[in-house]
C-alpha positions in Angstrom: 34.8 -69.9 4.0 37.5 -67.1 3.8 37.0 -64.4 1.1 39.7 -65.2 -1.2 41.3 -62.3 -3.1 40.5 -61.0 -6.6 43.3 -61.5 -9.5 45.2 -59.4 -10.6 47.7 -59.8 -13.7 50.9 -58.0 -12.9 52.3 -54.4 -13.8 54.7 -51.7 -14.2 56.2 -49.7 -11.0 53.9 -46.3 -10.5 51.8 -47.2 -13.1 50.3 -50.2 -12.4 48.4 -52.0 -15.3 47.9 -48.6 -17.4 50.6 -49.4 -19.6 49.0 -52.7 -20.1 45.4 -51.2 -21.5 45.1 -50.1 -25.2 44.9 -46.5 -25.1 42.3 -46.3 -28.5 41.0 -49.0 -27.4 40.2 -49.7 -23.4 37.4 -51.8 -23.5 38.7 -53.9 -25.9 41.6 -54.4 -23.4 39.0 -55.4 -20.9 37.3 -57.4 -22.1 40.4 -59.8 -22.9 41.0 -59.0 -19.3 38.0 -60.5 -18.5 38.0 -63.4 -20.8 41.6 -64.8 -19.7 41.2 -64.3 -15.9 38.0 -64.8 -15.4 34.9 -63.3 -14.7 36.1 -60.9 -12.4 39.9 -59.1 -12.3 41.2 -55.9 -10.3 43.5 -53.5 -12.3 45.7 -51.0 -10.8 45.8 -48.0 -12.9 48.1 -45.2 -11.6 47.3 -46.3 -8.1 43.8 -46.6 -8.1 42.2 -50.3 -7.7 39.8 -51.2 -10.0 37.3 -53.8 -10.0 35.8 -55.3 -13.6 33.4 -58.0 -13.7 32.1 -59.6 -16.8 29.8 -63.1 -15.2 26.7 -63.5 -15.2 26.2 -64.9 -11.6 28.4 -62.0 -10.4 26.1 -59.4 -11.7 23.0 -61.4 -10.0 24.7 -59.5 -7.1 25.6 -56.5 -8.4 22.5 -55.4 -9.6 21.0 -55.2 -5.4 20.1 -51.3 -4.8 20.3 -52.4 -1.3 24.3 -53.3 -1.4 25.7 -51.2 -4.3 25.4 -48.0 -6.2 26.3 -46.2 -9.3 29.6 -44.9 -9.4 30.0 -41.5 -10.5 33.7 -41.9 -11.7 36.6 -42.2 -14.3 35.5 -41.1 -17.3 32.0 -40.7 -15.9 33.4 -38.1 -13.9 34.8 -36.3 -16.5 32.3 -35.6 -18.3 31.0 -33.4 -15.3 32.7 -30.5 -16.7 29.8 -30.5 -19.7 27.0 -32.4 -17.6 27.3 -30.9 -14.3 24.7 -32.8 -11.8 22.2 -33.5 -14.6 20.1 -37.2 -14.5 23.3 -38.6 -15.8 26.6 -37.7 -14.2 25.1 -36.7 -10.7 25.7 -38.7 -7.8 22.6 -39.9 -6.0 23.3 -38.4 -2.9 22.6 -34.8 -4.3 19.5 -33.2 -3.8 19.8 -32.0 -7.3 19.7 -35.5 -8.8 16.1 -36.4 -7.0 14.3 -33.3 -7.9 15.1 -34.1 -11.3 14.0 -37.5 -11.2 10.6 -37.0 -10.0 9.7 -34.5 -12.5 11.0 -36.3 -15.6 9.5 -39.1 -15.0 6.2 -38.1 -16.5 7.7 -36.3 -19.5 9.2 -39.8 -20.4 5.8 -41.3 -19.9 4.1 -43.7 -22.4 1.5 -40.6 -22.8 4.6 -37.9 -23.5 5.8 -40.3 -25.7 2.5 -40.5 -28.5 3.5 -36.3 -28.1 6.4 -36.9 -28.9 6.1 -38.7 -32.2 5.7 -36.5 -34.7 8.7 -34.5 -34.4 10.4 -37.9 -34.3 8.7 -38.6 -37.7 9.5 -35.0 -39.0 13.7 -35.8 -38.5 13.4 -39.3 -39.9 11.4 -38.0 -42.8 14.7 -35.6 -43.0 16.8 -38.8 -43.1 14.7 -40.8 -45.5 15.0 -37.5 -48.2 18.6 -37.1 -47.8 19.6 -40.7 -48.5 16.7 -40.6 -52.0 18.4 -37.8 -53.1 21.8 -39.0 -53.3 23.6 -40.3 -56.5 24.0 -44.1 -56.8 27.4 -43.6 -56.6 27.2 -41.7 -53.4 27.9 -44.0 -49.9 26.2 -43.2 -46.5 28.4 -42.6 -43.3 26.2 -44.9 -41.5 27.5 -43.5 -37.8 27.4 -39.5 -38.9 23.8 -39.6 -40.4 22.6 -41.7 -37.0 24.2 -39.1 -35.1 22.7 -36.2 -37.0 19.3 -38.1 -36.7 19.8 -38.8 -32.5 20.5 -35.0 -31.9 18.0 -33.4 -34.5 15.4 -35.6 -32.7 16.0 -34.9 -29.4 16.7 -31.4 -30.0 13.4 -30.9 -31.7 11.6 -33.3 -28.9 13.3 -31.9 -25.6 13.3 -28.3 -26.6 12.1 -27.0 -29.4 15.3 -26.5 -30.9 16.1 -27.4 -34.8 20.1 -28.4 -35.7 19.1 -28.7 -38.8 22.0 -31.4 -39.7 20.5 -32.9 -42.7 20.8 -29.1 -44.1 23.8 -28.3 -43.3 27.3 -29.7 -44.8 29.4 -29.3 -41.3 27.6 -29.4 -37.9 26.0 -27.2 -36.4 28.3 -25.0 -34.1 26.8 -26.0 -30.8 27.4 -29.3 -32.0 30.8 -28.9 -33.1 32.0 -27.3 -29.5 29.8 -30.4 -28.0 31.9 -33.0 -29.7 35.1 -31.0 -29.6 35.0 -30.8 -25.4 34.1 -34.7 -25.1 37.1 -35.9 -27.2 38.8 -33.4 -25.1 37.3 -35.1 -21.9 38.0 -38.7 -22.8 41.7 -37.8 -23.3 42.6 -37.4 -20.1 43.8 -40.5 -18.5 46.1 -39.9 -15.8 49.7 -40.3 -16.2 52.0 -38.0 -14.8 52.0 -34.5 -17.0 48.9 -34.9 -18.7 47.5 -31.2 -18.0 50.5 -29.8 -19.3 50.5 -32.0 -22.7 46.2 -31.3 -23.1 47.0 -27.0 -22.3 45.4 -25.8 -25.6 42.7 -28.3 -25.8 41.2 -27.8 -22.3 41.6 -24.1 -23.1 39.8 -24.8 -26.3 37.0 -26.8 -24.4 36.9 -23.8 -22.0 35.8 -21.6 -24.8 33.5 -24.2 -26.2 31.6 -24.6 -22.7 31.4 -20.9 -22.8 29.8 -20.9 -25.9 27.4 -23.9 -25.4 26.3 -22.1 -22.1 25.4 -18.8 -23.7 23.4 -20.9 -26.2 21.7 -23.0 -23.7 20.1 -19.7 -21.2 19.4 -17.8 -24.2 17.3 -20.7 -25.2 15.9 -21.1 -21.5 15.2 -17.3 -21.3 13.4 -17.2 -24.6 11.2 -19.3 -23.2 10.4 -17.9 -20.1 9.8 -15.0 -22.4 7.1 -16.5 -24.6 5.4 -18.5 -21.4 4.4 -21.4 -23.3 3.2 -23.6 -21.0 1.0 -25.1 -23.4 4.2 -26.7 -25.3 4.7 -30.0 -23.9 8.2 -31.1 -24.0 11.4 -31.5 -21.5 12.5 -27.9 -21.5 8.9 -26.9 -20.3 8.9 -29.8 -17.8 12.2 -28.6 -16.6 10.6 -25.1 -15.8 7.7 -25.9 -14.7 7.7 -29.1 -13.2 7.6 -29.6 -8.8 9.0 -32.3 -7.0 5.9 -33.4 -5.0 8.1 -34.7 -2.1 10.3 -31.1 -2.1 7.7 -29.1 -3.5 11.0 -27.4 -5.1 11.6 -26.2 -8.8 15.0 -26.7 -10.7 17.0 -23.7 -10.9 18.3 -22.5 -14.1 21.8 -23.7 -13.6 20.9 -27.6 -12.8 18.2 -26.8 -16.3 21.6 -26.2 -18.5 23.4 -29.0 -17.0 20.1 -31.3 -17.6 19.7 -30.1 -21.2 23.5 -31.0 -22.0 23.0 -33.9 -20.8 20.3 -34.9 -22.4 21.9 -33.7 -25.8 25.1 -36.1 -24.7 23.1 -38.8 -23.4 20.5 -38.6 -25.8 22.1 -38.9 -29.0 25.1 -40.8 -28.8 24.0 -44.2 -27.2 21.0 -44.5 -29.6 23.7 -43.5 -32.9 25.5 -46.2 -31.7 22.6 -48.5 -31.3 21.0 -48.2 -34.4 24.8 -48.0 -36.5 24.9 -51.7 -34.6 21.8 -53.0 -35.5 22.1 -52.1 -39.4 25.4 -53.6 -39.3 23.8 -56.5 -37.8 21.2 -56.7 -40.3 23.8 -56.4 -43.6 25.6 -59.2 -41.8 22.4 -61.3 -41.5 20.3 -61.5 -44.5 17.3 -63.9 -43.0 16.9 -61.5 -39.8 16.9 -58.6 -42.4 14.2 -60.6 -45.2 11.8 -61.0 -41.6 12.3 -57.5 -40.4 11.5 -56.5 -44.0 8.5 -58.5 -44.4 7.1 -57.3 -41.1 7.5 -53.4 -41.8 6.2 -53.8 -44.8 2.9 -55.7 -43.0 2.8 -52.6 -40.3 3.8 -49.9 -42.4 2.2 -51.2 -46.0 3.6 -50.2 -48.9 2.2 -46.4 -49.5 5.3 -44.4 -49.2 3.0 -41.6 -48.5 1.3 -42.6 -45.5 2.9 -41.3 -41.9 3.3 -44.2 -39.6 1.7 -43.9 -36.4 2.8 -43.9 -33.1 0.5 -47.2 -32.4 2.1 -48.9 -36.0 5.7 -48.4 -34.1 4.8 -50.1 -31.3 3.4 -53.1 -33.1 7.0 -53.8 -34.4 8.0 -56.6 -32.5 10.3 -58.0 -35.0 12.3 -54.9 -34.9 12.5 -54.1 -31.4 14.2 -57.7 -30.9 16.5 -56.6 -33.3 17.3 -53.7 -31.2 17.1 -55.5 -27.9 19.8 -57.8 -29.1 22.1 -55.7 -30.9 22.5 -53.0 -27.7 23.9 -56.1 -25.2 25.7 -56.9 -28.3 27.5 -54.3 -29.1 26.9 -52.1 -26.5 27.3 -48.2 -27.0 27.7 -47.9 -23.1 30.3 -50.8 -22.6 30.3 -50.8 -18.8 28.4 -49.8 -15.5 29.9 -48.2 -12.7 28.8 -49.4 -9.4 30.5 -49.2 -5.5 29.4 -51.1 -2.4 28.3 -49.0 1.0 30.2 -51.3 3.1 32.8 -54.1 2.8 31.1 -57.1 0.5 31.7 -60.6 -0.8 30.0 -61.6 -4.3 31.3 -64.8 -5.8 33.2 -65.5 -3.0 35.8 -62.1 -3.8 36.0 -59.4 -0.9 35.3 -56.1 -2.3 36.3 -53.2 0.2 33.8 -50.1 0.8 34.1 -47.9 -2.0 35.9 -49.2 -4.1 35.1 -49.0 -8.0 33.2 -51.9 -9.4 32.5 -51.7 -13.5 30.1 -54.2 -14.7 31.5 -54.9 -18.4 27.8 -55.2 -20.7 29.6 -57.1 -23.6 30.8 -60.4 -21.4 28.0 -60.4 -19.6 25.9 -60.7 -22.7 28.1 -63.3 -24.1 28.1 -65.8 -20.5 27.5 -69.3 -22.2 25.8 -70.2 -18.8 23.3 -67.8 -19.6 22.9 -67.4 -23.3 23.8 -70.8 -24.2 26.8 -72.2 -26.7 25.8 -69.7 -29.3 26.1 -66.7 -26.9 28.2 -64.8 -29.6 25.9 -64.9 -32.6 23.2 -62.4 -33.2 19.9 -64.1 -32.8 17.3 -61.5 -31.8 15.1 -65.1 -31.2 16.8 -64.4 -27.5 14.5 -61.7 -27.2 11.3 -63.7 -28.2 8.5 -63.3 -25.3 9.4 -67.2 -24.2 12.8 -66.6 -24.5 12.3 -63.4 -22.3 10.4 -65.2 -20.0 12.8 -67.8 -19.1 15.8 -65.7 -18.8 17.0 -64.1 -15.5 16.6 -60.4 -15.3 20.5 -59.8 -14.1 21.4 -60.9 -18.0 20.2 -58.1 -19.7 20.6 -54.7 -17.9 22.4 -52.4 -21.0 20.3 -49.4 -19.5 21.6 -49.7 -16.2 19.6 -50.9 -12.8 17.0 -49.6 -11.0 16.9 -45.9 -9.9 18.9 -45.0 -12.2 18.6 -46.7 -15.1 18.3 -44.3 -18.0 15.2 -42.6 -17.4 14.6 -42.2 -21.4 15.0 -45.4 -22.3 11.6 -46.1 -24.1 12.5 -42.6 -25.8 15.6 -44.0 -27.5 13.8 -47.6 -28.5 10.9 -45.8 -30.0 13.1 -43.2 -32.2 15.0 -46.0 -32.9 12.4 -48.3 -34.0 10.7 -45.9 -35.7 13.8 -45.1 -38.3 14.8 -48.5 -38.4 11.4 -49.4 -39.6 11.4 -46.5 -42.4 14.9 -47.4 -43.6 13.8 -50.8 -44.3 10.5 -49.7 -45.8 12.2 -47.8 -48.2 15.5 -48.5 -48.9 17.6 -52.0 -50.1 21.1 -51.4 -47.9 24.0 -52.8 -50.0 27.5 -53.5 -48.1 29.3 -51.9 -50.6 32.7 -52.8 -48.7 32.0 -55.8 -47.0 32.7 -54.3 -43.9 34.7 -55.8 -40.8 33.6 -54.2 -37.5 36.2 -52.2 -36.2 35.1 -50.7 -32.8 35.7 -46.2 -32.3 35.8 -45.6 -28.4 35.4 -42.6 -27.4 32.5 -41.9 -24.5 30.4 -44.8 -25.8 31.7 -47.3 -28.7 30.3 -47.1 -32.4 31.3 -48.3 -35.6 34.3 -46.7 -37.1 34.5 -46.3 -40.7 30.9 -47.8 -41.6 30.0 -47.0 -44.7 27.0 -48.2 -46.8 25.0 -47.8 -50.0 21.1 -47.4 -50.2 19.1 -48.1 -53.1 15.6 -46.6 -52.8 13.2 -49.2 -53.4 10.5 -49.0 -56.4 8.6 -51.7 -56.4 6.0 -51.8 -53.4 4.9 -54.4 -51.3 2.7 -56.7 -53.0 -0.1 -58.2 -51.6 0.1 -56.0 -47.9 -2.1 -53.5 -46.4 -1.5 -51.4 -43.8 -3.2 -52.2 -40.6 -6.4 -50.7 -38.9 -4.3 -47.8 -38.0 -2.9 -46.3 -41.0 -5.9 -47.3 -42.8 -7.7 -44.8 -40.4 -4.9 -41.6 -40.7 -4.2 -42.1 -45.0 -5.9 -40.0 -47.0 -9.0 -41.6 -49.3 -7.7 -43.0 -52.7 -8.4 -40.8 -55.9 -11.1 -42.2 -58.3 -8.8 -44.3 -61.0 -9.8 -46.2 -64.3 -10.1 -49.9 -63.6 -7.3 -52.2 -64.6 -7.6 -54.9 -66.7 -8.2 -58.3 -64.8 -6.9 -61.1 -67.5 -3.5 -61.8 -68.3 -2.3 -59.4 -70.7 -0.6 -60.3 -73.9 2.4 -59.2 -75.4 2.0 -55.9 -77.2 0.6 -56.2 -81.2 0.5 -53.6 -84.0 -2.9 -54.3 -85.5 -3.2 -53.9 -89.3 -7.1 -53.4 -90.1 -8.9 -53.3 -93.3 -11.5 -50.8 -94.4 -14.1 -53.2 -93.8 -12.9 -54.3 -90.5 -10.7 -57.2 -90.7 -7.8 -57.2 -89.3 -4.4 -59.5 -88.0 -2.3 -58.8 -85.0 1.4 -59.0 -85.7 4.1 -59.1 -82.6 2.9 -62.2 -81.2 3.5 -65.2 -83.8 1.3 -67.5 -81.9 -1.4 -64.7 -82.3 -1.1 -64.4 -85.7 -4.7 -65.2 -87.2 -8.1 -63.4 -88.9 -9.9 -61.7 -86.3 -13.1 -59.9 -86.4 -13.8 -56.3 -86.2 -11.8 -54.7 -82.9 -13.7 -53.1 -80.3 -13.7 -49.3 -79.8 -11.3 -49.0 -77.0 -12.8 -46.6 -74.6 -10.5 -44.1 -73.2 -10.3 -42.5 -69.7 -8.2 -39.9 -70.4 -8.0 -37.3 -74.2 -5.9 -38.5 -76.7 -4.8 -34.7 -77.0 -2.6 -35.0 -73.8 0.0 -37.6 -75.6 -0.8 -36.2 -79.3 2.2 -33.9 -80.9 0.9 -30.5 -81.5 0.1 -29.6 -85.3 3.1 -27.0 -85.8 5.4 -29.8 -85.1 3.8 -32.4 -87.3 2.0 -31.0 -90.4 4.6 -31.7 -92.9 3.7 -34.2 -95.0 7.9 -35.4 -95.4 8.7 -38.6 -93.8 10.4 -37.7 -90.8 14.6 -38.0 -90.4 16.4 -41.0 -88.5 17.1 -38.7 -85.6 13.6 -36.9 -85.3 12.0 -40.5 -85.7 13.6 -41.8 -82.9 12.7 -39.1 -80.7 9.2 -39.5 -81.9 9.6 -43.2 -81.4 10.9 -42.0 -77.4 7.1 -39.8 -77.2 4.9 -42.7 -78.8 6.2 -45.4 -76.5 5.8 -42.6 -73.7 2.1 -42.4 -75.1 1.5 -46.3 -75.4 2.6 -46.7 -71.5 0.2 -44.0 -70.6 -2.8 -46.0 -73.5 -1.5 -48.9 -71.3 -3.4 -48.0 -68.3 -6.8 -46.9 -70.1 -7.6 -49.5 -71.7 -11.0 -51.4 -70.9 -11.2 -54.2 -68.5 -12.4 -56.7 -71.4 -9.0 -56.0 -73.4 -6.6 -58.7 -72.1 -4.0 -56.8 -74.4 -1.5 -54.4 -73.2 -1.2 -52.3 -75.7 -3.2 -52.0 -79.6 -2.1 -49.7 -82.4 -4.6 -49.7 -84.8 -3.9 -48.2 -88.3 -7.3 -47.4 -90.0 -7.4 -47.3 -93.9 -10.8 -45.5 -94.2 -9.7 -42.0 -95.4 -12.6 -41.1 -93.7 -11.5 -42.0 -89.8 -8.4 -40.2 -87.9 -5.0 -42.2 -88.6 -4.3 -44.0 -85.6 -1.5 -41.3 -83.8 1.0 -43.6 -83.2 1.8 -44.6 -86.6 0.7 -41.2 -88.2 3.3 -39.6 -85.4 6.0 -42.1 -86.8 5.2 -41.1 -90.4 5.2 -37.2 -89.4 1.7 -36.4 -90.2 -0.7 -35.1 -87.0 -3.6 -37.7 -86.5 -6.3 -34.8 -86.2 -4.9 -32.3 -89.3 -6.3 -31.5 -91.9 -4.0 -33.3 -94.4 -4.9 -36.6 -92.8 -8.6 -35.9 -92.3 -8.9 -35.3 -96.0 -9.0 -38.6 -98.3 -6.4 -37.6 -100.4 -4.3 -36.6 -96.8 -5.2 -40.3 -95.9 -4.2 -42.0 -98.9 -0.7 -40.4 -98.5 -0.3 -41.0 -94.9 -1.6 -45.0 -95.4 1.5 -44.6 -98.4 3.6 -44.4 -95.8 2.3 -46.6 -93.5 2.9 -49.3 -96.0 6.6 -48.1 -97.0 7.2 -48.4 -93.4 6.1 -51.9 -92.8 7.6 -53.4 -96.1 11.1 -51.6 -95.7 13.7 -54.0 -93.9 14.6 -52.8 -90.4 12.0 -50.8 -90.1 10.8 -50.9 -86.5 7.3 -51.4 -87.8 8.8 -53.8 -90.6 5.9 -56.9 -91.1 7.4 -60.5 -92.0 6.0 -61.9 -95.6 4.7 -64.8 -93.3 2.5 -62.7 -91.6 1.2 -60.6 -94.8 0.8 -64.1 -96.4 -1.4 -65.4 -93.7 -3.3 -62.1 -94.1 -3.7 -62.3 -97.9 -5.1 -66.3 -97.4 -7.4 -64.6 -94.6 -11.1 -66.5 -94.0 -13.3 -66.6 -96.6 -15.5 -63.6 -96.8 -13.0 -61.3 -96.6 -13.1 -58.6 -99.7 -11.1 -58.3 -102.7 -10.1 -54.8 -101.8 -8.3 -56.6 -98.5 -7.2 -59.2 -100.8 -5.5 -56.7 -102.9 -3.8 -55.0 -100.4 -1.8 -57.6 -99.3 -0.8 -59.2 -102.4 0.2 -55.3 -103.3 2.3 -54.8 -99.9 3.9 -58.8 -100.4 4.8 -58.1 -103.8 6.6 -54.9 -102.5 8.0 -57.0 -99.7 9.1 -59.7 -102.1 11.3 -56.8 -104.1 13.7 -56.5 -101.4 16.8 -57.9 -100.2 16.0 -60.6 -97.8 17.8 -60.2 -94.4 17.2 -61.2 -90.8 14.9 -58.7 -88.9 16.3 -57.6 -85.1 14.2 -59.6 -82.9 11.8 -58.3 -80.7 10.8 -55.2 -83.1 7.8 -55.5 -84.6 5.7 -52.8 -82.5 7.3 -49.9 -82.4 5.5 -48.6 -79.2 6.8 -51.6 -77.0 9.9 -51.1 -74.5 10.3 -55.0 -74.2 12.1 -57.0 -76.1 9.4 -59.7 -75.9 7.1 -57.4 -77.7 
């Protein structure tokens, strides 16, 4: 059967199909190419024919080393003006390209990688403090903090080198000439007086390469300098490292064009990635709720404790995530690839040579392959048994073979790693309900993402980190033990000189009681007592100064909270003593402006005027500390046994009660230590 030829939709005169192909937005453009005319269409754009192929059974083809290559073209090619013949823009006939492979390979190794990890902790760390400190009104450019995060952490990884871009409020400048020549680099097209209309920027980009060049040899001869051979990272690789089949170093020209591209390559597809997958997750609360719940079973919930490089690794949750956003949406949309010689895939002659870009979106949505739902985000698909059952040809967002990108299990670790601290830490809001709008540029991100992030303050309850962390936290300070039972609301306890007593706050509480236990306390009372210039006067205190020392007792309470003895099933006890001869309980004596330890209230007659107040306070309407009649009834008709001096007491403070205008008390104010309104 005869080859038949590939279709082609039809163009302008001279130039072809360019017309045709969004300018802001080319991939776009192809892929609707794509999706109309099949899975495979040739373009002709200013003369040149161009192959794209978006099927999967196409790509089972593609994907032979033996019969095609990558295709260092197009845009590709462009970039060679920053990349030079580094890993990524060199073709793989140069001898340049092979050296380098063969000695970054181990640098990328599982073992360089546990090496690795810390710096990548240090920069998400950076991340995770920048978004705490912000104001809640403040939003998160989702794509410029992933970016900042990418290039910090390869930076700091590769070569030593800090950015600094959570520091800083522009970028850094090397950055800024780095971004500047890109945008300058993806501009050029190829229609008819192009250099004449992009003069001042390529002069610009001139200057910028200049400048990024200066920056990049000082850093390679400072290191020289300081022979550390010791450091392990890329840059010492790069200088040290032999090709065992050559036996040849990498000069220092081929170790600038290696370090730019590592700084290209290495940030901006893995920005773009994890700017994806957080989009992903907004869009997709149930993923999110199970990548939530299994951080917080890696990580646990102590903020405090470093994850480790084997805790990362254990996310498998997360990595599907990642492995299914990246076909998705990918931040590299295509593959360039040419044959050696004349070929036939699908039936389509393709001539020697000529361009073949394997699009990584279609392929990733072929029904035949991914089933009816190819276009919803399911990172189920990257389930082991999903995995297993899938062809390899489906899923090749790295690239194939030799040169796939050699740091690929770089980016998925830094990115797993931040995902999984973002999540630990943060609830992500979509504050704008955001509608993906694609930015293409060298790869495709998110444009105009923004976010909120609310830090999280409740921790995980009921999980533990695993073996791991458990091994690398620090041991747990000694604490006092909690209580065990159900606590109760919190009481204000009224208690006679001969130790009876009623709690008031809780009206199913209300009742006789015996003689309260003696509360033993872990920490001095002295820490949450007022000092004795502020509260010796014997005046009762104004509105304004008793609601600030309202603010301090309920302050003091929380901190009581935590002391009390396991047998208490109470959250909180004020007891007022009446025996002039025991300290006034603080809280009450702070309320009433005396100190509990002063001399005033130590002395009986001190006492009697402090429990004077006590009682005006409790029998005066809307008094925070106000007592219903019912309750001081109940007290007065307390068990028998109780004595007359009790007896007295209350009749004295209901009659006093009785005197005054009846009106309805605000509810939940009768202790004035409580926070709740329950109380």
């Amino acid at each position: 059967m005869a080859a038949q030829p590939i279709p082609q939709p039809k163009g302008a005169p001279i130039v072809g199909n360019s017309l045709s192909v969004d300018r802001y937005a080319p991939i776009a453009s192809l892929n609707e190419y794509a999706r109309k005319l099949g899975p495979i269409v040739q373009l002709d754009l200013m003369g040149a024919k161009v192959v794209f192929v978006a099927g999967a059974k196409l790509a089972s083809e593609l994907w032979d080393e033996t019969r095609f290559d990558k295709a260092v073209r197009g845009p590709l090619a462009r970039v060679r003006a920053i990349g030079g013949d580094g890993l990524f823009t060199a073709k793989t006939s140069e001898p340049n390209w092979a050296g380098a492979h063969n000695i970054m390979l181990s640098p990328f190794g599982g073992r360089a990688m546990q090496s690795y990890h810390p710096a990548m902790v240090d920069i998400a760390e950076q991340l995770v403090k920048k978004w705490e400190r912000l104001n809640p009104d403040e939003e998160i450019d989702v794509v410029h903090d992933m970016t900042a995060l990418t290039l910090d952490t390869i930076g700091l990884c590769g070569f030593d080198y800090r950015f600094n871009l959570f520091y800083r409020l522009d970028y850094h400048p090397f950055v800024e000439a780095l971004v500047r020549s890109l945008e300058t680099v993806m501009l050029h097209r190829g229609p008819p007086l192009e250099n004449l209309a992009l003069h001042a920027r390529r002069r610009t980009m001139n200057q910028d390469l200049e400048f990024m060049n200066g920056v990049v040899d000082a850093l390679v001869q400072e290191r020289r300098r300081a022979a550390e051979a010791a450091k392990k990272d890329l840059l010492n690789a790069m200088l040290t490292g032999i090709d065992k089949q050559t036996g040849a170093q990498l000069d220092d020209l081929n170790i600038r064009y290696q370090i730019n591209t590592f700084l290209i390559a290495g940030h901006e597809t893995t920005s773009g990635l994890l700017s994806y997958s957080i989009y992903a997750l907004l869009k997709n609360p149930d993923v999110l709720a199970k990548a939530r719940a299994e951080v917080d079973r890696v990580f646990g919930g102590d903020f405090s404790v470093t994850p480790s490089y084997a805790q990362v690794t254990q996310l498998y949750y997360i990595n599907q995530i990642l492995k299914e956003s990246l076909p998705l949406w990918p931040p590299a949309p295509a593959v360039g690839l040419y044959p050696y010689k004349d070929e036939t895939i699908g039936g389509y002659a393709i001539p020697r040579g000529m361009t073949i870009n394997m699009l990584i979106g279609p392929l990733r949505r072929d029904p035949e392959v991914w089933g009816p739902r190819a276009d919803v985000f399911d990172p189920e698909n990257f389930s082991t048994d999903a995995e297993a059952k899938r062809p390899s040809y489906a899923f090749k967002p790295f690239g194939n073979g030799q040169r796939a990108c050699i740091g690929r299990g770089f980016a998925m670790h830094e990115a797993a790693l931040a995902l999984g601290l973002i999540l630990q830490r943060f609830d992500l809001i979509d504050v704008h309900r955001y509608q993906l709008k694609q930015n293409e540029t060298l790869t495709i991100k998110p444009e105009g993402f923004r976010i909120k992030a609310k830090p999280r303050t409740e921790r995980p309850s009921g999980v533990a980190p695993t073996a791991d962390a458990r091994a690398t936290a620090p041991a747990p300070a000694a604490v006092a033990p909690l209580p065990t039972t159900k606590r109760a609301p919190c009481a204000l306890r009224l208690q006679s000189r001969h130790g009876g007593g009623i709690r008031i706050g809780s009206p199913r509480r209300w009742r006789s009681t015996a003689s309260p236990p003696r509360w033993e306390r872990s920490t001095p009372m002295s820490d949450r007592r007022p000092s004795r210039a502020a509260s010796s006067s014997s005046a009762p205190p104004t509105t304004a100064r008793r609601r600030v020392m309202r603010a301090n007792m309920s302050s003091g309470c929380e901190a009581r909270r935590r002391t009390l003895s396991p047998a208490s099933n109470m959250s909180c006890v004020v007891a007022a003593t009446a025996n002039g001869r025991r300290p006034i309980n603080p809280c009450l004596a702070t309320l009433m402006g005396a100190s509990p330890n002063s001399a005033a209230s130590a002395s009986p007659r001190g006492a009697k005027a402090t429990r004077a107040r006590i009682s005006t306070a409790i029998t005066r309407p809307g008094s925070p500390l106000c007592v219903p009649p019912r309750a001081l009834f109940r007290w007065a008709k307390a068990s028998t046994g109780r004595p007359a001096s009790s007896r007295f007491t209350a009749s004295r403070l209901w009659r006093r009660r009785s005197r005054t205008p009846r009106r309805r008390r605000p509810a939940g104010r009768l202790c004035a230590c409580s926070k709740t309104a329950s109380c």
